[in-house]
NUMI-855323 format. One line per 2 residues: number of its first residue (from 0); their letters; for each residue x, y, z of N, C-alpha, C, O. Coordinates in pm, whole numbers. Last residue first. Layout:
BEGIN
NUM> a> X:Y:Z:X:Y:Z:X:Y:Z:X:Y:Z  ...
***
This chain:
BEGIN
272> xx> 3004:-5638:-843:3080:-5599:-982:3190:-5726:-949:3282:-5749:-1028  2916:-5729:-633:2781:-5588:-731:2875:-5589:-848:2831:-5543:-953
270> xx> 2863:-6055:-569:2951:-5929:-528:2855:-5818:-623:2742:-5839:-667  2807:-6297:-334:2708:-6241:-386:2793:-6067:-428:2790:-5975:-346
268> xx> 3030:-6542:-406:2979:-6414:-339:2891:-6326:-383:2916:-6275:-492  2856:-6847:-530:2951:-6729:-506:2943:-6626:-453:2826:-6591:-438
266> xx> 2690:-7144:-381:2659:-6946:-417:2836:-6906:-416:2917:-6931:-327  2789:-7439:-466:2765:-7362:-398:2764:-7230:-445:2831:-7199:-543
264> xx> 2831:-7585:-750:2751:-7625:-644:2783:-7578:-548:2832:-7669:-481  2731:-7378:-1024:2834:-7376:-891:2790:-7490:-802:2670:-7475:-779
262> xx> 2725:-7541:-1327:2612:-7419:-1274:2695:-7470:-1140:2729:-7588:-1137  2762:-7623:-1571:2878:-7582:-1472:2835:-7493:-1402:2881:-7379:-1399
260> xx> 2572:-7612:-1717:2579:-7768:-1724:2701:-7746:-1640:2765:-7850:-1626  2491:-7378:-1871:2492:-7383:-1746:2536:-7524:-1674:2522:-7524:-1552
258> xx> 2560:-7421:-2178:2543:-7247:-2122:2556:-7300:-1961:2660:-7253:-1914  2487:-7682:-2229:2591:-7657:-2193:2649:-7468:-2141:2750:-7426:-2086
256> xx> 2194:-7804:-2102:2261:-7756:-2182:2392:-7649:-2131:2397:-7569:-2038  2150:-8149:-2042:2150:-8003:-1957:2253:-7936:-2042:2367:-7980:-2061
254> xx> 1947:-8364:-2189:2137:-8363:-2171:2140:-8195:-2159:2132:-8125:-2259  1674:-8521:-2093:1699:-8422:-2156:1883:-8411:-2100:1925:-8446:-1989
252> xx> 1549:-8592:-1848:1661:-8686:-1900:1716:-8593:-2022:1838:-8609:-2034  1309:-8410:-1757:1443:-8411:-1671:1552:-8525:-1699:1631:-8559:-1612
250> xx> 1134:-8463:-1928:1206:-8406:-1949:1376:-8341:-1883:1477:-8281:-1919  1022:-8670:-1837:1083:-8716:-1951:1172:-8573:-1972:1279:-8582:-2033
248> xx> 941:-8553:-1605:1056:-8698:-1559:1128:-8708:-1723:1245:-8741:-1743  741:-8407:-1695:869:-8344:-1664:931:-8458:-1637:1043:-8426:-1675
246> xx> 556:-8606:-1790:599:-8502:-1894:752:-8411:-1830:843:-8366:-1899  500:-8686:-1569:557:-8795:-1660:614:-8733:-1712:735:-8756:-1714
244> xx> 355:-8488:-1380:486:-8586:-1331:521:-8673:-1489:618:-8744:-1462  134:-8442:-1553:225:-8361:-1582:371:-8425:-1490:483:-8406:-1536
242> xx> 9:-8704:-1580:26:-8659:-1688:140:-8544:-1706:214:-8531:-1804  -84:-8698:-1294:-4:-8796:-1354:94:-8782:-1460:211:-8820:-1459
240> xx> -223:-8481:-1259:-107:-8490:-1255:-9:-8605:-1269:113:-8603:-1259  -438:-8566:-1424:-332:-8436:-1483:-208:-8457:-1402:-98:-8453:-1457
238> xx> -550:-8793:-1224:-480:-8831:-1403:-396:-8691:-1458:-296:-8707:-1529  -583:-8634:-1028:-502:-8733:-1027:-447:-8740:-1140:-332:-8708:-1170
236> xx> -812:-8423:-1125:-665:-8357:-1106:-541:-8474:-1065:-423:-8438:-1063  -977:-8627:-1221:-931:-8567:-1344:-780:-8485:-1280:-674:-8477:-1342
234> xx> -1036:-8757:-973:-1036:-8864:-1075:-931:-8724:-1187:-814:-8750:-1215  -1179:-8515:-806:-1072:-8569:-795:-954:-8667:-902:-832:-8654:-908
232> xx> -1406:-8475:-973:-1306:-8328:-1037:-1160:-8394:-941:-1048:-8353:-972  -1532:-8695:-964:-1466:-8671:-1099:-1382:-8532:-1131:-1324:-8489:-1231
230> xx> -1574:-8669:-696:-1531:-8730:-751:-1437:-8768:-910:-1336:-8830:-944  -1722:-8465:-675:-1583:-8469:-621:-1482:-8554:-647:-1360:-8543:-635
228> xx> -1921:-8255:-935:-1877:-8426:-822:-1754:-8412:-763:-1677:-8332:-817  -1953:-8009:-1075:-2053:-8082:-1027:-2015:-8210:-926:-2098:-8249:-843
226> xx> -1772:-7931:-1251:-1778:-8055:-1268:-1922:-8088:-1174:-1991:-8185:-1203  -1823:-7621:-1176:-1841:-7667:-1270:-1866:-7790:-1313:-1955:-7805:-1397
224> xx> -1706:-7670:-916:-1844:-7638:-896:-1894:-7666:-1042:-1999:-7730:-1050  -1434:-7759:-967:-1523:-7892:-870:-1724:-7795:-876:-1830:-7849:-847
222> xx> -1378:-7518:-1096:-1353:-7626:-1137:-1444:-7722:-1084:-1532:-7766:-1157  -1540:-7227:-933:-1445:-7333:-954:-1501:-7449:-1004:-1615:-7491:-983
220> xx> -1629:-6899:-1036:-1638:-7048:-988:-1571:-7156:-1021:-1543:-7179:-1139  -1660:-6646:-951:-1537:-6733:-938:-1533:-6832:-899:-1482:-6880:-798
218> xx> -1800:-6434:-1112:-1863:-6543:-983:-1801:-6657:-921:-1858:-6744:-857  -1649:-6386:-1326:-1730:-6295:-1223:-1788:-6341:-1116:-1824:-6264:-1027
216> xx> -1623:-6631:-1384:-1491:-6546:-1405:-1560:-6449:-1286:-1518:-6446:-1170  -1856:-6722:-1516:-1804:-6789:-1457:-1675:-6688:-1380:-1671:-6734:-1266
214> xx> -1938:-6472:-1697:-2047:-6511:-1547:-1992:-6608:-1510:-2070:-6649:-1425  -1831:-6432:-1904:-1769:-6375:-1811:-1882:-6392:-1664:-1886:-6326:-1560
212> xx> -1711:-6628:-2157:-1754:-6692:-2022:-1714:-6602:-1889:-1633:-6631:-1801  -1593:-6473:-2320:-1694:-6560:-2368:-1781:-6649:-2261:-1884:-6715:-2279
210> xx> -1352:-6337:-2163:-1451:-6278:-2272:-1559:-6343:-2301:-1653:-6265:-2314  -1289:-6471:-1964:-1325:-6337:-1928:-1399:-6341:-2092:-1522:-6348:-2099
208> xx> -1184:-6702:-2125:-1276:-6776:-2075:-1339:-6596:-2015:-1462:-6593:-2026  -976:-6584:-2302:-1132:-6633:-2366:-1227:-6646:-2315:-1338:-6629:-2365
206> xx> -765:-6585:-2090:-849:-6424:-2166:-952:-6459:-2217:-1047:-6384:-2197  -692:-6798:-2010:-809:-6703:-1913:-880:-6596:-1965:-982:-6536:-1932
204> xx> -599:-6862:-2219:-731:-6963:-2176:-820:-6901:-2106:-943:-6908:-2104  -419:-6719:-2269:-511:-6680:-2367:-637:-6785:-2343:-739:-6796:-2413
202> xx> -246:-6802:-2091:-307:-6605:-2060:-416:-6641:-2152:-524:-6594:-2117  -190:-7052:-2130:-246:-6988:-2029:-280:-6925:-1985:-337:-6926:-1876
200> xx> -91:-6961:-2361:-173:-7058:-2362:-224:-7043:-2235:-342:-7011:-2244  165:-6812:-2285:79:-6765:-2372:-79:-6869:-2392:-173:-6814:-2449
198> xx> 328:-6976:-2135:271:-6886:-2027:167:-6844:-2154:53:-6842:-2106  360:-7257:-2269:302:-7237:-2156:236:-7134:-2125:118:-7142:-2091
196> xx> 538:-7050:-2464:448:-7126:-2526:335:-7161:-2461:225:-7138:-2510  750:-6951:-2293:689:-6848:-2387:480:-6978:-2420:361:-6962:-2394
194> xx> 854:-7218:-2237:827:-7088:-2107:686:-7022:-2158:573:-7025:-2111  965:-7316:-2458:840:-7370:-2407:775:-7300:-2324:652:-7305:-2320
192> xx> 1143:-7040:-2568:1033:-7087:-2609:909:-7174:-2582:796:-7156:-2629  1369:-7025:-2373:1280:-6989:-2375:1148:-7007:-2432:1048:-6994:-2363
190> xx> 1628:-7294:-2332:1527:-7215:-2404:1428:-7153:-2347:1378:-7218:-2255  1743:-7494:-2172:1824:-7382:-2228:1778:-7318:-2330:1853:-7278:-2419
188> xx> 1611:-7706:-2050:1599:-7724:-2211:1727:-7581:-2289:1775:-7574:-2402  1649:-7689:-1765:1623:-7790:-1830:1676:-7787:-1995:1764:-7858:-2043
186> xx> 1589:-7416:-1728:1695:-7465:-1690:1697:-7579:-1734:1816:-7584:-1768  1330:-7363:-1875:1441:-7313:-1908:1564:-7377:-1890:1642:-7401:-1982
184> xx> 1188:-7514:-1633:1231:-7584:-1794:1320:-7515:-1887:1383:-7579:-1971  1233:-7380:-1424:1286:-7538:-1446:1295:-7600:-1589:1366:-7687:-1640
182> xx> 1094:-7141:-1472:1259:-7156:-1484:1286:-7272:-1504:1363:-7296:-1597  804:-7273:-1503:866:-7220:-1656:1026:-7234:-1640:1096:-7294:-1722
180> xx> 813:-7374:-1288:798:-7447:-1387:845:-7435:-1512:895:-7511:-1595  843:-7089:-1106:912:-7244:-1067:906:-7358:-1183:997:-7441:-1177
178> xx> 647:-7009:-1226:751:-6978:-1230:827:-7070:-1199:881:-7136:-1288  385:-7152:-1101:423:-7135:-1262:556:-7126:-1278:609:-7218:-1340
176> xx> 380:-7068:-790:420:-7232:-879:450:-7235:-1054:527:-7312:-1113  380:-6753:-885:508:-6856:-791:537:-6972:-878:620:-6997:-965
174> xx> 117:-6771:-971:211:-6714:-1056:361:-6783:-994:435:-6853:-1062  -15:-6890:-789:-22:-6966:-886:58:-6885:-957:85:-6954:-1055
172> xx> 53:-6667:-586:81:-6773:-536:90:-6906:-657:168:-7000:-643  -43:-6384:-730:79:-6423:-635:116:-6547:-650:212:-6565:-725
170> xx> -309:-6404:-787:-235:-6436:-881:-119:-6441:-824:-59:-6535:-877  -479:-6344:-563:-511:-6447:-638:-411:-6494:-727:-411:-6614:-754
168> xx> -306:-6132:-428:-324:-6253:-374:-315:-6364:-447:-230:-6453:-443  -138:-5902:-638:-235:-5971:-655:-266:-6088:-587:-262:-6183:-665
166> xx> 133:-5847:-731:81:-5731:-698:-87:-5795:-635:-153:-5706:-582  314:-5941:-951:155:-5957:-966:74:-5851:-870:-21:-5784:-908
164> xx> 569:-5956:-854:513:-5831:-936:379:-5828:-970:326:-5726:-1014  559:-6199:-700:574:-6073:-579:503:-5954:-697:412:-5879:-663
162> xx> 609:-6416:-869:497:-6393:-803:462:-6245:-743:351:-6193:-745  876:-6339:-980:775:-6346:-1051:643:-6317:-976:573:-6220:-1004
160> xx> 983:-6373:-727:1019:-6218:-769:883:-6197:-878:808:-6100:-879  1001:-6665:-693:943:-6579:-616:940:-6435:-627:892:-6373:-532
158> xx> 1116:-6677:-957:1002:-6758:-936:944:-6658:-828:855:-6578:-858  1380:-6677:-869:1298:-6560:-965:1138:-6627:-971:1056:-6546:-1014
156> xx> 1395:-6805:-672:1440:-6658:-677:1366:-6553:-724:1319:-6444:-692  1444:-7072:-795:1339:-7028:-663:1332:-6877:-656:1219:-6840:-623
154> xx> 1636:-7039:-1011:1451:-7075:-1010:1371:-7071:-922:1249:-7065:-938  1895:-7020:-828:1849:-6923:-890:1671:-6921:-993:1612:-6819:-1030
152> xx> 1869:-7198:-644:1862:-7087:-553:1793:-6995:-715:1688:-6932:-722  1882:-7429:-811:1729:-7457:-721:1703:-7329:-643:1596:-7307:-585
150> xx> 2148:-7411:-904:2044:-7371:-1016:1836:-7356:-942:1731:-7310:-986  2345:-7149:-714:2275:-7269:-741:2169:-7294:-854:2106:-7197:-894
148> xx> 2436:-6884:-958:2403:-6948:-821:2348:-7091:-848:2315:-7140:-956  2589:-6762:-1151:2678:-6766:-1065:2634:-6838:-973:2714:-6880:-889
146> xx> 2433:-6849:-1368:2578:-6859:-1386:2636:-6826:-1304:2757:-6837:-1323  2157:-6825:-1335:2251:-6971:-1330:2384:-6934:-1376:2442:-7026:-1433
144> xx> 2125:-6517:-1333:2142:-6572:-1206:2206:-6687:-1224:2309:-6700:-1158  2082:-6473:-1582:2215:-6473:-1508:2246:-6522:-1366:2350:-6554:-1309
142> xx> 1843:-6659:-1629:1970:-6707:-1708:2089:-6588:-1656:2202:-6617:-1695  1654:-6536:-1491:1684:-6610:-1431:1864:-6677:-1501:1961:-6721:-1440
140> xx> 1689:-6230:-1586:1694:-6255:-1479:1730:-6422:-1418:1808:-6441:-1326  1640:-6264:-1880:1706:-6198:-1843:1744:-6268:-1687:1828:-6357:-1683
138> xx> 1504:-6464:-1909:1588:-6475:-1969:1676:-6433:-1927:1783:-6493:-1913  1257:-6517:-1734:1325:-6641:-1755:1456:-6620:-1833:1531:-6717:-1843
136> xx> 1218:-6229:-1704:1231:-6307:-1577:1262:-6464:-1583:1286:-6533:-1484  1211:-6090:-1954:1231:-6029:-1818:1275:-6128:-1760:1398:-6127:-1755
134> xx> 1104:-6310:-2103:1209:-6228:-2157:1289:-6186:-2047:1406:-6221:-2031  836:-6336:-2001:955:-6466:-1986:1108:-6400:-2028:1212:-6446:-1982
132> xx> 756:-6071:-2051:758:-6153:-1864:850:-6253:-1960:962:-6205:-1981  680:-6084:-2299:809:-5973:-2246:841:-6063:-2114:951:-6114:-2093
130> xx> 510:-6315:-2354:665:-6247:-2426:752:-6177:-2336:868:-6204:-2304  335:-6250:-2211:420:-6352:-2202:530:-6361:-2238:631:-6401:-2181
128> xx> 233:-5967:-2354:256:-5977:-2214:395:-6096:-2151:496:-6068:-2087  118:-6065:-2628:242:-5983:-2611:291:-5977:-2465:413:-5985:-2459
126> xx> -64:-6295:-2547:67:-6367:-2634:204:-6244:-2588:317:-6269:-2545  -276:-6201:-2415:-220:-6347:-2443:-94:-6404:-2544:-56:-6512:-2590
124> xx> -301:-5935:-2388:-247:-6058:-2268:-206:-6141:-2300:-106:-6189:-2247  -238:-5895:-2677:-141:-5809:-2595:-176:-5909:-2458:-76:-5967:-2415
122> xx> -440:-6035:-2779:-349:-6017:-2829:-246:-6006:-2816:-156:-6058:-2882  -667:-6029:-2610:-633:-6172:-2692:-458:-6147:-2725:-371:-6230:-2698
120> xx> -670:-5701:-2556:-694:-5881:-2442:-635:-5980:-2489:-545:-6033:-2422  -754:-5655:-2828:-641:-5600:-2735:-605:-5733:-2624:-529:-5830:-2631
118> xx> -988:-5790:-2875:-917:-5779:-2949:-749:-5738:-2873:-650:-5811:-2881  -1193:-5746:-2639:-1126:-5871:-2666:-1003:-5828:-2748:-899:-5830:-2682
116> xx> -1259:-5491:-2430:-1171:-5520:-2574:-1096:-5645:-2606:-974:-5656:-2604  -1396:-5616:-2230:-1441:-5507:-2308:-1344:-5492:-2474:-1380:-5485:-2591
114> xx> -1194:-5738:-2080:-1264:-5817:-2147:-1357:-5727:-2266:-1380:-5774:-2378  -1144:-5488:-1910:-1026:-5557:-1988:-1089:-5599:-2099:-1071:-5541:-2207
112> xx> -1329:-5531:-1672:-1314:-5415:-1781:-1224:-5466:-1912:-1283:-5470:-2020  -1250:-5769:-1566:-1377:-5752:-1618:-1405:-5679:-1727:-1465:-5709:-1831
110> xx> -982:-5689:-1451:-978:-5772:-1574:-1117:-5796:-1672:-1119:-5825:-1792  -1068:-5528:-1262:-1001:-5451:-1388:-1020:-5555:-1502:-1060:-5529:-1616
108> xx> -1234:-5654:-1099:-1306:-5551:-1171:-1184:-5493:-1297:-1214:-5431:-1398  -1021:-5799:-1024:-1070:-5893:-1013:-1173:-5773:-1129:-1183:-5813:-1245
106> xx> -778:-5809:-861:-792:-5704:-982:-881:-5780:-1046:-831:-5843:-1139  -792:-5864:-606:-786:-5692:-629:-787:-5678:-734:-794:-5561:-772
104> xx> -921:-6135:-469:-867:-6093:-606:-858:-5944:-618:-968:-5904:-656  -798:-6287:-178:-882:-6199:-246:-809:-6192:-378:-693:-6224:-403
102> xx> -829:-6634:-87:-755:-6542:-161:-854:-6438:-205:-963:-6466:-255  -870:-6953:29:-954:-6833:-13:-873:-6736:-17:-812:-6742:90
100> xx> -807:-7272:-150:-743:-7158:-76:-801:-7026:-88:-793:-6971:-198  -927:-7398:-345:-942:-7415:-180:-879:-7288:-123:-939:-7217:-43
98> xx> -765:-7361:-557:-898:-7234:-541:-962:-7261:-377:-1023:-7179:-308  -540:-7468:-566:-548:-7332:-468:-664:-7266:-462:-688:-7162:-402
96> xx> -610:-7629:-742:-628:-7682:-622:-625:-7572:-542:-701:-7569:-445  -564:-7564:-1027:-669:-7541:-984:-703:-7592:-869:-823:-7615:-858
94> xx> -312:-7729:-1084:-300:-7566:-1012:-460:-7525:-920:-475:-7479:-806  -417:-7943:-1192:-313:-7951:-1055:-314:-7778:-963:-316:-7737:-847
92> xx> -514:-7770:-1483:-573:-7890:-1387:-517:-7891:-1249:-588:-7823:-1174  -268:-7650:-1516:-378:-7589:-1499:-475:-7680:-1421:-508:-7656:-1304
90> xx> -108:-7887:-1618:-63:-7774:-1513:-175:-7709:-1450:-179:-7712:-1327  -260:-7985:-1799:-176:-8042:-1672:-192:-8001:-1563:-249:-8035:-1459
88> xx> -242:-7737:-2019:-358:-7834:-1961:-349:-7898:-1852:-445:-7874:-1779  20:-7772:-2059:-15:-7649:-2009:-225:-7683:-1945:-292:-7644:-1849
86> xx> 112:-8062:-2166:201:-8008:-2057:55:-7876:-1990:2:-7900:-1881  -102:-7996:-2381:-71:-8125:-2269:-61:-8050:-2171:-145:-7991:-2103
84> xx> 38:-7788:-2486:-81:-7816:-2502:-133:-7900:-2406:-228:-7852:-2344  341:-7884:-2588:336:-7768:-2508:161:-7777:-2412:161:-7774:-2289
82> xx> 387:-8141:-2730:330:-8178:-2620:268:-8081:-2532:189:-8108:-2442  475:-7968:-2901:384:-8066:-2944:300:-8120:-2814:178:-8135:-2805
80> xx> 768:-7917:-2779:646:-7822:-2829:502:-7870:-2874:415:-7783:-2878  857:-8188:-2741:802:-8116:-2678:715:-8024:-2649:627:-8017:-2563
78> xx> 933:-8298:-2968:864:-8338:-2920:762:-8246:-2782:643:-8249:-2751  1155:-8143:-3038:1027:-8121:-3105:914:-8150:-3016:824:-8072:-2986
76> xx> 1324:-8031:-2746:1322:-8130:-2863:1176:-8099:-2950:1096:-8020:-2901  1541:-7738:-2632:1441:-7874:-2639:1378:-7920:-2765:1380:-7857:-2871
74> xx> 1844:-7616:-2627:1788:-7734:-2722:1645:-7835:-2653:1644:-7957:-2633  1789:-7277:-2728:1844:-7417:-2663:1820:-7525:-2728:1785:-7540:-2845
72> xx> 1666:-7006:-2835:1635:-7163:-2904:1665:-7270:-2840:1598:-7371:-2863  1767:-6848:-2627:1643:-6844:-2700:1579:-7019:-2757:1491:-7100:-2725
70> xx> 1952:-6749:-2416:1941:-6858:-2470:1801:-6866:-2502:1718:-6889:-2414  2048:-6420:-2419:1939:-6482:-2394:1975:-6617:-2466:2028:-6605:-2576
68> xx> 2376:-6339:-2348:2320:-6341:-2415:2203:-6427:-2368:2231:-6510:-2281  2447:-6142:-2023:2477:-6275:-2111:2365:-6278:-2206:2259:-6230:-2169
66> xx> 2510:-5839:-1906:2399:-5930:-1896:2445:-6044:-2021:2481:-5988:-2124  2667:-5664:-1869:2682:-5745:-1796:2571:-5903:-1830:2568:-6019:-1788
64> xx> 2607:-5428:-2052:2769:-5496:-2029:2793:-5649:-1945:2891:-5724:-1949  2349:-5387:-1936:2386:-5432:-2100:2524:-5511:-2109:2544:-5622:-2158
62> xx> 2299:-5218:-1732:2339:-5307:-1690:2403:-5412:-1823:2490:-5497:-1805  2132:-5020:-1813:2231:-4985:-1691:2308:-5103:-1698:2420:-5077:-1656
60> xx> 2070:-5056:-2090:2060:-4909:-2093:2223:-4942:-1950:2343:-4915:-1961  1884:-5283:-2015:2000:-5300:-2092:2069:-5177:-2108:2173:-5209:-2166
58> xx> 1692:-5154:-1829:1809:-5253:-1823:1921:-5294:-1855:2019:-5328:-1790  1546:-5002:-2031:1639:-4931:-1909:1759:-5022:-1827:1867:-4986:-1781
56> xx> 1408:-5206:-2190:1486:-5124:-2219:1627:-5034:-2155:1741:-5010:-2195  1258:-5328:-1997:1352:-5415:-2074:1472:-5296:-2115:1590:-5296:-2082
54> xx> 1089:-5070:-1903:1244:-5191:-1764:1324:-5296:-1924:1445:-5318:-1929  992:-5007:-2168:1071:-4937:-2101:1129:-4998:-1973:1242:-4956:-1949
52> xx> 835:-5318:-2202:928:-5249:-2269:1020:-5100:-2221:1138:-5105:-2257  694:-5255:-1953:760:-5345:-1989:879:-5354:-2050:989:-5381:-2002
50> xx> 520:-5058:-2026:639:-5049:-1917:707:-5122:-1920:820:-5085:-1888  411:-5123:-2263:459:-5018:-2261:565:-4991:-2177:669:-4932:-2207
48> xx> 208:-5318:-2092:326:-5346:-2231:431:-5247:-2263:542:-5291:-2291  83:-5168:-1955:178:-5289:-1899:275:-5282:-2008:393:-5247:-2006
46> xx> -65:-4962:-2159:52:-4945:-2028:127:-5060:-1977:246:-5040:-1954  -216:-5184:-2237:-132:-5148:-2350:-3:-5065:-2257:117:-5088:-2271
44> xx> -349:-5280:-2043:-274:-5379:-2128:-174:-5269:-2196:-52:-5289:-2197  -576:-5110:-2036:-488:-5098:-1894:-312:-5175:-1963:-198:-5135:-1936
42> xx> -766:-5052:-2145:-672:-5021:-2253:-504:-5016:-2131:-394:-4960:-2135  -1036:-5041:-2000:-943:-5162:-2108:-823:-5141:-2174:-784:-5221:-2260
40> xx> -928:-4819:-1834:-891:-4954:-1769:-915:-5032:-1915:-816:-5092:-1955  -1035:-4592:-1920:-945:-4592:-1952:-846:-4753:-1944:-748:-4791:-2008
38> xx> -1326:-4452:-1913:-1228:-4553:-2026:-1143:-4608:-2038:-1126:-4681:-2136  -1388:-4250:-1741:-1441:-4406:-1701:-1366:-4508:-1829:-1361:-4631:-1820
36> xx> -1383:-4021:-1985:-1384:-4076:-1882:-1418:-4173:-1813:-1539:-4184:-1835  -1219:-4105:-2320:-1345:-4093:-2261:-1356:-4092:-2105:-1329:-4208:-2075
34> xx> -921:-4031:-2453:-1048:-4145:-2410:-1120:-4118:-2351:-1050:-4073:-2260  -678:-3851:-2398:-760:-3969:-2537:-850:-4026:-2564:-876:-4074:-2674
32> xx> -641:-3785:-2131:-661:-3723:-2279:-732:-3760:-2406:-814:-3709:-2481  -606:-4033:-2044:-712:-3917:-1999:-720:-3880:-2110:-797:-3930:-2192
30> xx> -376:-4139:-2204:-528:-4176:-2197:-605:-4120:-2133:-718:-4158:-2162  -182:-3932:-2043:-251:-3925:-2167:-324:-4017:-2212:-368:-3966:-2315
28> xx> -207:-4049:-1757:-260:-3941:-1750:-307:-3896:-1931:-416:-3847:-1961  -129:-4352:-1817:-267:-4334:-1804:-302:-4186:-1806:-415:-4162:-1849
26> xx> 168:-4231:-1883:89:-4314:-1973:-80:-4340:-1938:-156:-4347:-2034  207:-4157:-1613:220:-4084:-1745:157:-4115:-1852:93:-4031:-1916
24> xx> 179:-4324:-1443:88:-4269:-1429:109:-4141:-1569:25:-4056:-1601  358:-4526:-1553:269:-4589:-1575:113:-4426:-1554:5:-4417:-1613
22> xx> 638:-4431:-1516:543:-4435:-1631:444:-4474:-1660:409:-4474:-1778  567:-4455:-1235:616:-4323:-1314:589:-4343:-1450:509:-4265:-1502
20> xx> 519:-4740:-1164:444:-4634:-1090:489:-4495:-1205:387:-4443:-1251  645:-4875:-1368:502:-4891:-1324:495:-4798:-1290:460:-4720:-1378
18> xx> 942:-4805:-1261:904:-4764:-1426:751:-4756:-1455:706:-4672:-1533  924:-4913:-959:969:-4764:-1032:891:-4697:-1191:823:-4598:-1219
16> xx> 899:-5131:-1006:803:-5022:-920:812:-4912:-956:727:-4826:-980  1125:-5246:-1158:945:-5285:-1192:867:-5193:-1136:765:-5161:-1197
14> xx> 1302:-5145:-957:1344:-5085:-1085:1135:-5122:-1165:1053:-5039:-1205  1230:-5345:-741:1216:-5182:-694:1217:-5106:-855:1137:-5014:-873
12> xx> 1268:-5576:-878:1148:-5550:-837:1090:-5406:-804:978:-5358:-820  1565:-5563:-909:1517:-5509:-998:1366:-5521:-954:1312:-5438:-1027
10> xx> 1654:-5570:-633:1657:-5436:-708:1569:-5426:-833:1510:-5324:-867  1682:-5848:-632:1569:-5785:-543:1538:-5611:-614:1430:-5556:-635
8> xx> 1873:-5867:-771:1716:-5931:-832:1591:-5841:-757:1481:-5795:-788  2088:-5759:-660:2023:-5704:-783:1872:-5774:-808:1778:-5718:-864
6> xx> 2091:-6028:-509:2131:-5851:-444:2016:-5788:-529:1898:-5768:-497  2177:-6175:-671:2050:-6220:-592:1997:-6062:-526:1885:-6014:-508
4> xx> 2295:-6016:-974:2325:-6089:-818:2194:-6124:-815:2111:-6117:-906  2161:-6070:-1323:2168:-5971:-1193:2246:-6105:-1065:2247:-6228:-1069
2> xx> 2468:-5972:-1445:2352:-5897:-1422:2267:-6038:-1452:2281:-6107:-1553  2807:-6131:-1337:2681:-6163:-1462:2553:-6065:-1377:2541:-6082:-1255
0> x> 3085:-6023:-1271:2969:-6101:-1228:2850:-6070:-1320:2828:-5956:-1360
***
């Protein structure tokens, strides 16, 4: 049976807790060392990354024998990547509806701090972070799951595993709907790269807007307070989503690539070996 079960998925959230919490307080205890007191949170990025890479690592370490090769390139079309920009604009527009929804932010002072080192921020949120997460959780995780489960059990799954590691109200719930978008197009295109392309454009919209616009970010103001009308902040999330229903209909004609195009129509046993 292909790493991971549905069993295992849940495991690996405990394996994310694990490597976070233990290496993570190892890795901040020598930034004690290194840095100044009160210093240590911009440089919070470089521990994510760090752990990251040690669960990528430890994974393949327990489980390597089992895990199927990453479908990296698949086949989506040019056209697409071209459109990545669109598509991730769309999304963002339509998403920005949960700000109705009142949600605390708990990491709402770290990311403030964060912004302190654009350079790191830009770099490591917005491009190195996306990397590893789609790696983790569109490659690893969701591309074994389609080989033994439904394809709507195994994008709901990890989608919801995605949300759960945020750790974060505010980011929980728009991390969910993302996920659900990025697996679908994985599952769709049998690539990672639009996943990658989306989630990096979207770290690096929020990372600019904390660095260059941190009295909007700090005062969490929304979209409809920015536009000023209801009208025109209604008028603009209609037309995005217009824009993003078209962009996936075109992409849901796309010819389902053949890695999963024998994805079960029912769960196999959920077995450990």
């Amino acid at each position: 049976m292909p790493y991971p079960t549905v069993k295992e998925s849940w495991g690996f959230v405990g394996w994310y807790l694990l490597v976070t919490l233990v290496g993570g307080i190892g890795l901040m205890a020598l930034l004690n060392l290194l840095t100044s007191q009160g210093h240590q949170q911009p440089y919070i990025l470089v521990v994510i990354v760090l752990c990251d890479l040690l669960l990528l690592g430890f994974l393949y370490w327990r489980y390597g024998r089992r895990m199927m090769p990453l479908q990296l390139l698949g086949k989506a079309p040019g056209w697409l990547y071209a459109a990545l920009p669109l598509l991730t604009a769309a999304a963002i527009l339509v998403l920005s509806l949960l700000d109705f929804i009142p949600l605390p932010n708990w990491g709402q002072t770290m990311f403030e701090r964060m912004a302190r080192q654009p350079v790191l921020l830009l770099l490591l949120g917005g491009i190195v972070v996306p990397v590893l997460e789609e790696v983790l959780f569109r490659g690893v995780m969701l591309q074994g799951l389609l080989r033994h489960q439904r394809p709507w059990v195994a994008i709901g799954q990890q989608a919801l595993l995605f949300g759960l590691i945020h750790f974060n109200p505010a980011q929980s719930l728009s991390a969910f709907l993302i996920g659900l978008l990025l697996g679908w197009l994985c599952y769709r295109t049998g690539s990672l790269l639009p996943g990658i392309g989306i989630h990096a454009l979207n770290n690096l919209l929020a990372s600019g807007m904390m660095i260059w616009l941190p009295e909007v970010v700090s005062s969490q103001t929304s979209l409809l307070d920015l536009l000023g009308s209801h009208w025109t902040y209604a008028g603009l999330v209609a037309l995005a989503a217009g824009v993003l229903g078209l962009l996936l209909w075109r992409i849901s004609r796309l010819t389902l690539p053949a890695a999963w195009a024998a994805a079960p129509s029912s769960p196999e046993p959920d077995l450990e070996n």
